[in-house]
Every structure is written in C-alpha cells, then in structure tokens.
C-alpha positions in Angstrom: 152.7 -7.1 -6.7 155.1 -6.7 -9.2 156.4 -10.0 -11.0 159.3 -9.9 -13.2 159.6 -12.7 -16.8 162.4 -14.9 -16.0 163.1 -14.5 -19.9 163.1 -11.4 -20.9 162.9 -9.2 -17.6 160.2 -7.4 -18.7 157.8 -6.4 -15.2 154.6 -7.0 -14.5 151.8 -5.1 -12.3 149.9 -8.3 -11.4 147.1 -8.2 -8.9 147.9 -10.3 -5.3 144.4 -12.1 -5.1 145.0 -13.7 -8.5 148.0 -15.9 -7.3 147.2 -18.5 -5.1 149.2 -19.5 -2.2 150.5 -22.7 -3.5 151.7 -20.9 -7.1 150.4 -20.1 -10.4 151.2 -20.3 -14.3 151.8 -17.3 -15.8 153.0 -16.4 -19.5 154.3 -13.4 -20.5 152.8 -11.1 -22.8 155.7 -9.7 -24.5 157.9 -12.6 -24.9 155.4 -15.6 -24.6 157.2 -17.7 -22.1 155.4 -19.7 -20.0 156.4 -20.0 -16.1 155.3 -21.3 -12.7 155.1 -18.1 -9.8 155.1 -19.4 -6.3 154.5 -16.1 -4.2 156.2 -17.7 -1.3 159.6 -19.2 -3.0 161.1 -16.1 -5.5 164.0 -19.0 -6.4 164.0 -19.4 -10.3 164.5 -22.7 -11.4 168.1 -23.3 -13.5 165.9 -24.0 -16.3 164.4 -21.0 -16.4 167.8 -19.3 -16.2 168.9 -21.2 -19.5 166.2 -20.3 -21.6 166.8 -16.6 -20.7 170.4 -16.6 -21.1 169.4 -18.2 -24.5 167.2 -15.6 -25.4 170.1 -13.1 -24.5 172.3 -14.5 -26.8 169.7 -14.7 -29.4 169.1 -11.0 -29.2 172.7 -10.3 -29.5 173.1 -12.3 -32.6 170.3 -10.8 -34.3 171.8 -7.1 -33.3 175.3 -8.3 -34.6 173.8 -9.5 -37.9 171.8 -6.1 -38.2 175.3 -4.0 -37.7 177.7 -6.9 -39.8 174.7 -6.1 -42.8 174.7 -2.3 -42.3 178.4 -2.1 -42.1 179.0 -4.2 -45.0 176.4 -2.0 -46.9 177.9 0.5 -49.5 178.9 4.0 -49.0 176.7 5.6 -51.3 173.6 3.6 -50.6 170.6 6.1 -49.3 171.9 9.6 -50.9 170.6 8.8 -54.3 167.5 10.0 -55.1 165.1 7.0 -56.7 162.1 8.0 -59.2 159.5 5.8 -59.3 158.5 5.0 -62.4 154.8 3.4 -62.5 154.2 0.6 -65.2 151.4 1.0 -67.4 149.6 -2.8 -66.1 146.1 -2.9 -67.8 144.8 -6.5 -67.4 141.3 -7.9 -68.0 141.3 -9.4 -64.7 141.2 -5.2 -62.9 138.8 -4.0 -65.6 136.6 -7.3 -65.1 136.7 -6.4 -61.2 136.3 -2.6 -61.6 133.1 -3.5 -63.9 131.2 -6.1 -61.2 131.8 -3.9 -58.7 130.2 -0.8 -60.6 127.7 -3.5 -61.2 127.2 -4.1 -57.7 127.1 -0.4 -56.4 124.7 0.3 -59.0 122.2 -2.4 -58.2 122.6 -1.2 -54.3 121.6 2.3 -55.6 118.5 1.2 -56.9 117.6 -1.1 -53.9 118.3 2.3 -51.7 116.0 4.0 -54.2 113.8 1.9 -54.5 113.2 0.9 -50.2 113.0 4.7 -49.9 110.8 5.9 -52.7 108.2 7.2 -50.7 110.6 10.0 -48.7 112.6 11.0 -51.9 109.0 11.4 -53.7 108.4 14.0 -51.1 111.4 15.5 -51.9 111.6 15.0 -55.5 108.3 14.7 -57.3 109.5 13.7 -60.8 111.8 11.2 -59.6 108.8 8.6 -59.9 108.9 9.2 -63.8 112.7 8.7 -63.9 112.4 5.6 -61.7 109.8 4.1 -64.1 112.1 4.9 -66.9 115.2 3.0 -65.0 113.1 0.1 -64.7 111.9 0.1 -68.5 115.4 1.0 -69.7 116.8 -2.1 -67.5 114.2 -5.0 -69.4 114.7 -3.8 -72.7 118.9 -4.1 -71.8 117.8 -7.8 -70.4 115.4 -8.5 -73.1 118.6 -7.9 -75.3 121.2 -9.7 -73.9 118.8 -13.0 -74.1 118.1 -12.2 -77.8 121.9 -12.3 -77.9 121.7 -15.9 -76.7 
C-alpha cells in the first residue's frame, strides 16, 4: 500500500497488515509531520491541508531568498583565485596535548610489550635486555623528578 505525507507529498511503501482497520498514526520520515491514516476514509482533514500549504509557501520563501542573495551577489565574486595563507598558531595548550598524548601512546607500547613479552622473546632474544633497561631508565627519570620536588 502506498501512503502519501499530507505535507510534503513525499510516498510511502507501507505494509497493509501494519494499519489497522480503524486507522493509525503515522509520521513522516522526511518531513516529521505527524498524521492519522484511516485505510477506509482517504479524506484529509482541512487541517492537514493548511499545514502543507504552509510548508509550500515556506519552501518558496526560502528558494526566493536563496535567488534575491545570489542575484544581489557581485559580478566578480567566484573568478578570483584565493590563496590560503596558514597562520603560524603555536600555543602551549597543542604542545601540552601533543606531549600527553605521546605520553599516553608510549605507556600503551610498553603495556603491549610488556603482556606480550613471552612471543616477541621468541622472536627477538635480546629484546629482554632492552626491556630491563626501559624499566631502569624509567625509575631513575622518576627517582628524578621527585628529587626535583
């Protein structure tokens, strides 16, 4: 059964068994407006005819105000070629974010290495030393930021 939007004409494949006898709300998807489909009357209501001559004369305003905007746009506007010219905008706040989230990927790293050590020592057989050397290097770098403090 095919069901056409009182607002906005747009049609609608609907299957039969989902609309009872005595009528059904239905909303369309396109438009969003919301109306009550009695399979055995096909008379709209005048209210419904309103809102959709409304919705007519909405459209056509918008479209006018598109055209009275591009009209009243200059000649020469789109056949002049614009460079871009990037500004050099180095703040603390993008180097502060760029810096946690190297922290962040480097920490996952290790927790990869580190859950997996056992199948990359197959692979790599010194990687055990380098691991151990990671750890060491990482305490004496926290062992010096609390001396700091």
């Amino acid at each position: 059964m095919i069901i056409n939007c009182p607002c906005c004409e747009k049609k609608f494949e609907v299957d039969e068994s989902l609309i009872p006898h005595n009528g059904r709300l239905l909303k369309c998807g396109s438009c969003d407006q919301t109306w009550f489909f009695n399979k055995n009357s096909s008379d709209i209501s005048q209210d419904l005819i309103e809102k959709k001559k409304e919705f007519k004369d909405a459209t056509q305003k918008k479209d006018q105000f598109i055209y009275k905007a591009a009209t009243n746009a200059p000649s020469n506007i789109g056949s002049e070629i614009v460079k871009y010219q990037p500004k050099f905008s180095f703040s603390l706040s993008k180097f502060i974010s760029y810096v946690v989230v190297s922290i962040i990927s480097f920490i996952g790293l290790i927790i990869i290495l580190d859950t997996f050590k056992i199948y990359f020592f197959n692979l790599y057989p010194n990687l055990e030393f380098y691991l151990y050397s990671l750890y060491e290097t990482l305490k004496d770098i926290e062992l010096f930021i609390k001396d700091l403090f």
